[in-house]
C-alpha positions in Angstrom: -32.9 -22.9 -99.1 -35.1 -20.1 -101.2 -35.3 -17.1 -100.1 -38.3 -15.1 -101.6 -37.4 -11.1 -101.2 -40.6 -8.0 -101.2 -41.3 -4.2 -100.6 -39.1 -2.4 -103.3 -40.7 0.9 -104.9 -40.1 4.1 -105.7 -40.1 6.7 -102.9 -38.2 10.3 -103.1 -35.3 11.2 -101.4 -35.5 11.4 -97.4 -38.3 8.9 -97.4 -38.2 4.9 -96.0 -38.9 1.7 -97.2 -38.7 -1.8 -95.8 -37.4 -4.7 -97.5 -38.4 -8.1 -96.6 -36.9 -11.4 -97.5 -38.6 -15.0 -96.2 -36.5 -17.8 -95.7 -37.8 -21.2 -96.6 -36.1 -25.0 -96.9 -33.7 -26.7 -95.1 -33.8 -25.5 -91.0 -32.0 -26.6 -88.2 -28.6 -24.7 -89.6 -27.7 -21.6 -88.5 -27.9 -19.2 -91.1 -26.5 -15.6 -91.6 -28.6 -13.2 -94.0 -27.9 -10.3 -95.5 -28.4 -7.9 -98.1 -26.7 -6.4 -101.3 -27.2 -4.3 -103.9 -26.2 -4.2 -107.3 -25.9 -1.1 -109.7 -26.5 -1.7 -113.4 -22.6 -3.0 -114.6 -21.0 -3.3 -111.5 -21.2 -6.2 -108.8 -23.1 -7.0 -106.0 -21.9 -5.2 -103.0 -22.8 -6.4 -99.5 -25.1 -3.5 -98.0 -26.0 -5.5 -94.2 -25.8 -8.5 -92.7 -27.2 -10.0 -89.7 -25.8 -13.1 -87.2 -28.1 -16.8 -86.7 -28.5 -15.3 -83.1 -29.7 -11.5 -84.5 -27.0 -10.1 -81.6 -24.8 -9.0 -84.1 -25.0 -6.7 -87.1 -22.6 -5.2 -89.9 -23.2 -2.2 -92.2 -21.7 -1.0 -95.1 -20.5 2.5 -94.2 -22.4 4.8 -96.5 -25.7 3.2 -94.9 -24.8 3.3 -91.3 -27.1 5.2 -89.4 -30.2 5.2 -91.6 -30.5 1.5 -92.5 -31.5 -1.1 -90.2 -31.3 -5.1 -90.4 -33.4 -7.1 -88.1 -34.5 -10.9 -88.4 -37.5 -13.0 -87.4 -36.7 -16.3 -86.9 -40.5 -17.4 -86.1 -41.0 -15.7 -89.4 -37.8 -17.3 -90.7 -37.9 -13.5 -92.4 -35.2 -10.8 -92.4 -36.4 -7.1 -92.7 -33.8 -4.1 -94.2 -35.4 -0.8 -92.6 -34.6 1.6 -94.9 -34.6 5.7 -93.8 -33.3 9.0 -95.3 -32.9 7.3 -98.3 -31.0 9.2 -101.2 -31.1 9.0 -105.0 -27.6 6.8 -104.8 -29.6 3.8 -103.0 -31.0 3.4 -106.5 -30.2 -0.4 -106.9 -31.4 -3.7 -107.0 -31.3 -5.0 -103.9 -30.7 -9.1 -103.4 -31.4 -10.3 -99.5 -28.6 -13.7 -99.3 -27.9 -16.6 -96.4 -25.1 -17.8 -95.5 -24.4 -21.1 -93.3 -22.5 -19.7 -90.6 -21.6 -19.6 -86.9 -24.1 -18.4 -84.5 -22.6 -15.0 -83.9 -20.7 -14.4 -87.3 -21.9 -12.1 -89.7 -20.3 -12.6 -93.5 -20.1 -10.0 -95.5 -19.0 -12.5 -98.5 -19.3 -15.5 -100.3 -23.0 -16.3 -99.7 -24.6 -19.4 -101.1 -27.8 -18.7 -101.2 -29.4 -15.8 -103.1 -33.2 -14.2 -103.5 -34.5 -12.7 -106.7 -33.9 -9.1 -106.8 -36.0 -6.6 -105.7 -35.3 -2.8 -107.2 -35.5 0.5 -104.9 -35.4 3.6 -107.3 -35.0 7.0 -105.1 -36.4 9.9 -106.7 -34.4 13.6 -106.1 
């Protein structure tokens, strides 16, 4: 599986972006995706994920209500909405898959990972 990630930038605070992260490789598994985010020195931490079957969702809490995960699976590409973004979403942001039941979403222990793609929010 590779997983090629796009749409960082540089936008000021309040403003959106999208992220977007293409799946590509092995099919016919049922993959969870997700994103994380890393800050320079500390570890990855999860930020979204997103069920095989798209019917189920999981945020970390200091995005909830203003980011949005949504998948395409005849795009084989996951999407991270991004809104009223603030200067602490400053991060490299890494979109992952995870083999995993239909309806689970992980929020760990991924095994598949895209390059990084940096967000810098401007005050």
């Amino acid at each position: 599986v590779q997983l090629q990630a796009s749409g960082g930038g540089l936008v000021q605070a309040g403003g959106s972006l999208r992220l977007s992260c293409v799946k590509s490789g092995r099919t016919g598994r049922s993959y969870a995706m997700g994103w994380f985010r890393q800050y320079p020195g500390k570890l990855r931490e999860f930020v979204a994920g997103i069920s095989w079957s798209g019917e189920n969702t999981r945020y970390a809490d200091s995005v909830k209500g203003r980011f949005t995960i949504s998948r395409d699976h005849a795009k084989d590409t996951v999407y991270l909405q991004m809104d009223s973004l603030k200067p602490e979403d400053t991060a490299v942001y890494y979109c992952g898959a995870k083999y995993y039941t239909i309806t689970g979403v992980p929020t760990t222990q991924y095994d598949h990972w895209g390059q990084g793609t940096q967000v810098t929010v401007s005050s």
